[in-house]
N, C-alpha and C positions, 0 to 999 in steps of 0.2 A: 576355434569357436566351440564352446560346450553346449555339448548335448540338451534338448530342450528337454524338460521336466511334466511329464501328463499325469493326469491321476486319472482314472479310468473308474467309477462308479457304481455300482449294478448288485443286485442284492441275488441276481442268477448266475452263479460262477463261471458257465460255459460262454455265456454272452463276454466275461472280464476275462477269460484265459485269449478267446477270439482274436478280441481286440488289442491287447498288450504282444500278444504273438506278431500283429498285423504290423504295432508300434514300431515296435521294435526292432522289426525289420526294415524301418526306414532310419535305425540310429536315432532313436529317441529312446529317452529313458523312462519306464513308466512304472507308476508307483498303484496301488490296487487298494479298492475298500471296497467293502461290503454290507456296510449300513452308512445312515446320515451322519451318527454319531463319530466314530472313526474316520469319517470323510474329513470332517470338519476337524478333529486332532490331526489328521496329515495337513490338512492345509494350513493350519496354525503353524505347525512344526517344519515343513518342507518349503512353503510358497512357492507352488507350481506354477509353471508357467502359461497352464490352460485343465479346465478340467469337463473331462466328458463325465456326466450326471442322467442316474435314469432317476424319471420322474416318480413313477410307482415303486416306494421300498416300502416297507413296515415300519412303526412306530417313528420313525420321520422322513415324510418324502421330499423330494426333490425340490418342489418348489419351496419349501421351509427351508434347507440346505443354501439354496440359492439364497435367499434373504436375509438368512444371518453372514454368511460369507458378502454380502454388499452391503451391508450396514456395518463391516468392520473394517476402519479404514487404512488395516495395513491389507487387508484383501480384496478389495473392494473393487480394484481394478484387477481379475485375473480373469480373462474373460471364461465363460461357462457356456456350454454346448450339452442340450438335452436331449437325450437320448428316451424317448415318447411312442405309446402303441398308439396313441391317440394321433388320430387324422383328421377332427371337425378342426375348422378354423377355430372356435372358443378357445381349445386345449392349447394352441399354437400361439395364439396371442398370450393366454395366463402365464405363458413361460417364458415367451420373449417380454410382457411388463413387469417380470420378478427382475429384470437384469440378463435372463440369460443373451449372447449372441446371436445363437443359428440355434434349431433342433433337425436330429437326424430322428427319421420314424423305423420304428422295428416292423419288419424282421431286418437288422440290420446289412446294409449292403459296406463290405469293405472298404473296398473302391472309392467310395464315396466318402465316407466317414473320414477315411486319410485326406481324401481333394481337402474336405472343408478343415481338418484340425490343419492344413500344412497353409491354408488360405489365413485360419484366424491366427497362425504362428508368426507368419508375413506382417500382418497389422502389429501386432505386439512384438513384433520388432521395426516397424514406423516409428510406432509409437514411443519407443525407447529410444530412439533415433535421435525424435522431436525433443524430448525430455531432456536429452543432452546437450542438444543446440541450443536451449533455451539457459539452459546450465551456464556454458559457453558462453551464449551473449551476457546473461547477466552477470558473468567475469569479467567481461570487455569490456561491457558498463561504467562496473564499479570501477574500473582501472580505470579510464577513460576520465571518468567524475571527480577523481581523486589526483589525474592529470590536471585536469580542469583549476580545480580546486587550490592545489600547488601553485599553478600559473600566475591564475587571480590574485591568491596570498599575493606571493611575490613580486607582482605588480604592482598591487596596490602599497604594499610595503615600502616598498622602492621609492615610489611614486613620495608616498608620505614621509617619507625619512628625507626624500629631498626638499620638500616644504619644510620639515622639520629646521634641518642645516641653514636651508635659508631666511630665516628668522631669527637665526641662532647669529648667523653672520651681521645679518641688518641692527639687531639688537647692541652686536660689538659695536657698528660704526656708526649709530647714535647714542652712546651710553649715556653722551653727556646732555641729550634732548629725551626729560622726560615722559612727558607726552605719545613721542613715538617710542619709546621703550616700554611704556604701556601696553600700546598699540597693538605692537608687532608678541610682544612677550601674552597679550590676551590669542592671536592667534595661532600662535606656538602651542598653548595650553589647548586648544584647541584638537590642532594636527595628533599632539598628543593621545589625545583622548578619545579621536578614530583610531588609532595603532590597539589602543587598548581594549575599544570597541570589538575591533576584530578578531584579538583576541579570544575574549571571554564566548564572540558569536562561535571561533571555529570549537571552543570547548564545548559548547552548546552541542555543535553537530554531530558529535561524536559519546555523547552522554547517551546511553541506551536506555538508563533503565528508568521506572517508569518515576517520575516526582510523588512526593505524598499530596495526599489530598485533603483536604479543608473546606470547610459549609462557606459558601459566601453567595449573596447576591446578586441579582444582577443588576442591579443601581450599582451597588458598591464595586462588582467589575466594571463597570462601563465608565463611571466615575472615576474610578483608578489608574484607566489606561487612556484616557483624557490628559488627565493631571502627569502621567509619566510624560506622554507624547507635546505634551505644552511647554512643561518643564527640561526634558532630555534636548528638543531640540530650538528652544528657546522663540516658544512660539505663542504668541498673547491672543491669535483669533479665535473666537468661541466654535463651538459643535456644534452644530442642529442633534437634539436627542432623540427618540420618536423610539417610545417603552411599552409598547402592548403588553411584556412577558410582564409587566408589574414587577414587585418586589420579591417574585420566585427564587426560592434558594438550591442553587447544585452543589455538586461535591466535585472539588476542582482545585489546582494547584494556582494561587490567588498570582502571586509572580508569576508565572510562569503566561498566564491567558492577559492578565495586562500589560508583559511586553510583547504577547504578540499584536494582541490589539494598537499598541504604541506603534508596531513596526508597522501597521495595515494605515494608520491614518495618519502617516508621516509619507507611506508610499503614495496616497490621496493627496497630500499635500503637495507633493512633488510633480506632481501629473498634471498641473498647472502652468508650467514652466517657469518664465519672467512675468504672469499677472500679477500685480498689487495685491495684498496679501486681503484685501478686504471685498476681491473677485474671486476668492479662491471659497466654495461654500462643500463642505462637508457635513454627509448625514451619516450617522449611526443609527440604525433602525432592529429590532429587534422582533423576535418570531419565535413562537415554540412549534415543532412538527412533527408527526408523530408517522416514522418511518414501516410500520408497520411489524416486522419482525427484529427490526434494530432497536423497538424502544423508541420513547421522545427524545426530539435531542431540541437543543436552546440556537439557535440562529441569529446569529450576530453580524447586521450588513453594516460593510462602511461604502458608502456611497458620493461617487464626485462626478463632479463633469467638466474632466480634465481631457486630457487631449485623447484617451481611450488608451486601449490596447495595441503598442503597436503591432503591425502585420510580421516585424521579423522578427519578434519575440514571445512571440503570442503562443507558441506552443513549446516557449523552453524557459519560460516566465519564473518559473521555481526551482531551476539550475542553480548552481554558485556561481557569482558573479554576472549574469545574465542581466543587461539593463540597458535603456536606453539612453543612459542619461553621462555625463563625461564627467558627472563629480569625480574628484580622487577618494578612496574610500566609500565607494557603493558598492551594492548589489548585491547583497547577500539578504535583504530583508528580508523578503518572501519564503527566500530559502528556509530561513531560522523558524518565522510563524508557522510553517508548515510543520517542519520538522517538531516544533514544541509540542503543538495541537494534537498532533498524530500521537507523541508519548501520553498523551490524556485519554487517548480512546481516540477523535475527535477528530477533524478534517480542518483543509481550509481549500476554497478555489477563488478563481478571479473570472468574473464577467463580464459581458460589454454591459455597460447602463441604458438602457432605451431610450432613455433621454439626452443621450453623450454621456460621454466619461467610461468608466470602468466600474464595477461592485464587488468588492473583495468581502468575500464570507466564511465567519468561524461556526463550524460543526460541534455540537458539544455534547455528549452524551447527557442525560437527568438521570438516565436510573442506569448506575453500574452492573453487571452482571453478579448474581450471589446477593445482592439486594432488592428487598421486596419495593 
């Protein structure tokens, strides 16, 4: 394991021989400054792995030191220990609310000063610890996700190719009944057209980078993803519309928010079960809200009062393949909306409706960063 990395501080030489001497003799390796300036050039240049700081230098002190080293975010996190003649509680607090850790007060006691750098080395090796495990899960994750993912494909593939074949066969043993060669050959085009569905959805998943963007309204999204979701899944019952945002224009990838929109109010529609389709009532509701340090964004609810959220999927709801429903060729909707929305800036979640059902909502940014 390698030696841990100190910079030791101090614009009084005898105080930094002291303590590099003291370092050192615990098998640390320790690096030495003598003003703010040079402090701040080693830590740029070295990244120590802790650094002891006297507060009182010349032309820039300690607590300046500290604040540009925690406002730079490749140093931000290296914890800092002030070394202070000052003993009113004020002095002790101004240096613990700069960022520093701990302070030792002068005249310095050795003893001490080693307990606390070998205590705050302890954390920052936690912490490093943490950092990795976190690494680690989110390997397992994405392996796991992409397990997942695989599976589903495969399944539902399967699944679909065997609906495929058997249309394919029915179709031979009625060639000579047109009617049913209709029939069967309109469902066929169908199965078809999930295969390809899923397709184009798993390219989607995997497409990082971010869409171009385009002025469009929100009538003309909210309209668009109406007419896709009416049209895609051949479906004739009206929307409840309810437009507060009026004729407000974003800047937005117009494909891209009307098929998720399509996917959000086909999910609504779904959530109905076997009701007749004219029990089946869906709202779109729209909202602007102003996040405060995020900017406005545009809010877009689709609203049902369908059977809700179930209980065992309710917290893996935007998984691939995650559904509660036993069509062949489902579950990916949610997944994709999310994933679209998100390459916009933009969000999506699902909540219970208070009045039953579920309310699935698109986050959208109004003002891009870099514009006024």
């Amino acid at each position: 394991m390698a030696a841990p990395k100190i910079l030791v501080v101090d614009d009084q030489p005898i105080n930094v021989q002291l303590l590099k001497r003291k370092l050192e003799r615990e098998g640390m390796n320790v690096a030495t400054a003598y003003s703010g300036r040079e402090a701040l050039d080693l830590v740029a240049k070295d990244k120590p792995d802790l650094i002891l700081l006297d507060v009182m230098m010349p032309d820039m002190d300690g607590i300046e030191v500290c604040q540009r080293i925690q406002a730079d975010r490749d140093t931000k996190s290296i914890p800092v220990i002030f070394i202070t003649a000052r003993t009113s509680k004020e002095g002790k607090i101004e240096g613990l609310g700069v960022g520093a850790v701990d302070y030792i007060t002068k005249p310095i006691d050795l003893d001490e000063t080693l307990a606390r750098v070998q205590t705050q080395l302890r954390f920052v090796a936690i912490n490093r610890e943490l950092i990795d495990l976190q690494r680690r899960l989110g390997e397992s994750r994405r392996a796991a996700t992409i397990g997942a993912v695989t599976q589903g494909i495969a399944h539902n593939l399967n699944n679909l190719l065997g609906v495929v074949i058997g249309y394919v066969d029915l179709i031979k043993a009625y060639h000579d009944k047109p009617e049913l060669v209709k029939k069967n050959a309109q469902s066929l085009e169908d199965a078809v057209n999930r295969i390809v569905s899923i397709i184009k959805q798993l390219t989607n998943l995997v497409v990082k980078n971010k869409p171009p963007v385009m002025r469009a309204t929100v009538p003309q999204i909210v309209d668009g993803g109406v007419r896709r979701y009416q049209t895609e899944f051949r479906i004739d019952q009206p929307v409840t519309i309810v437009n507060p945002a009026g004729d407000l224009a974003l800047e937005t990838n117009y494909e891209v928010i009307e098929d998720a929109l399509a996917k959000l109010l086909i999910n609504a529609w779904e959530s109905y079960g076997d009701a007749p389709d004219d029990q089946r009532p869906i709202t779109i509701r729209t909202e602007v809200t102003d996040k405060g340090e995020d900017g406005k964004h545009l809010l877009i609810h689709v609203e049902d009062k369908g059977r809700g959220i179930d209980a065992e999927v309710k917290d893996h709801v935007f998984e691939p393949f995650i559904s509660s429903k036993h069509t062949v060729g489902v579950g990916m909707g949610l997944t994709i909306a999310r994933h679209s929305i998100r390459n916009l800036g933009g969000e999506v979640s699902l909540s219970d409706n208070a009045g039953g059902g579920a309310i699935a909502t698109i986050r959208h940014p109004l003002e891009r960063k870099g514009r006024s």
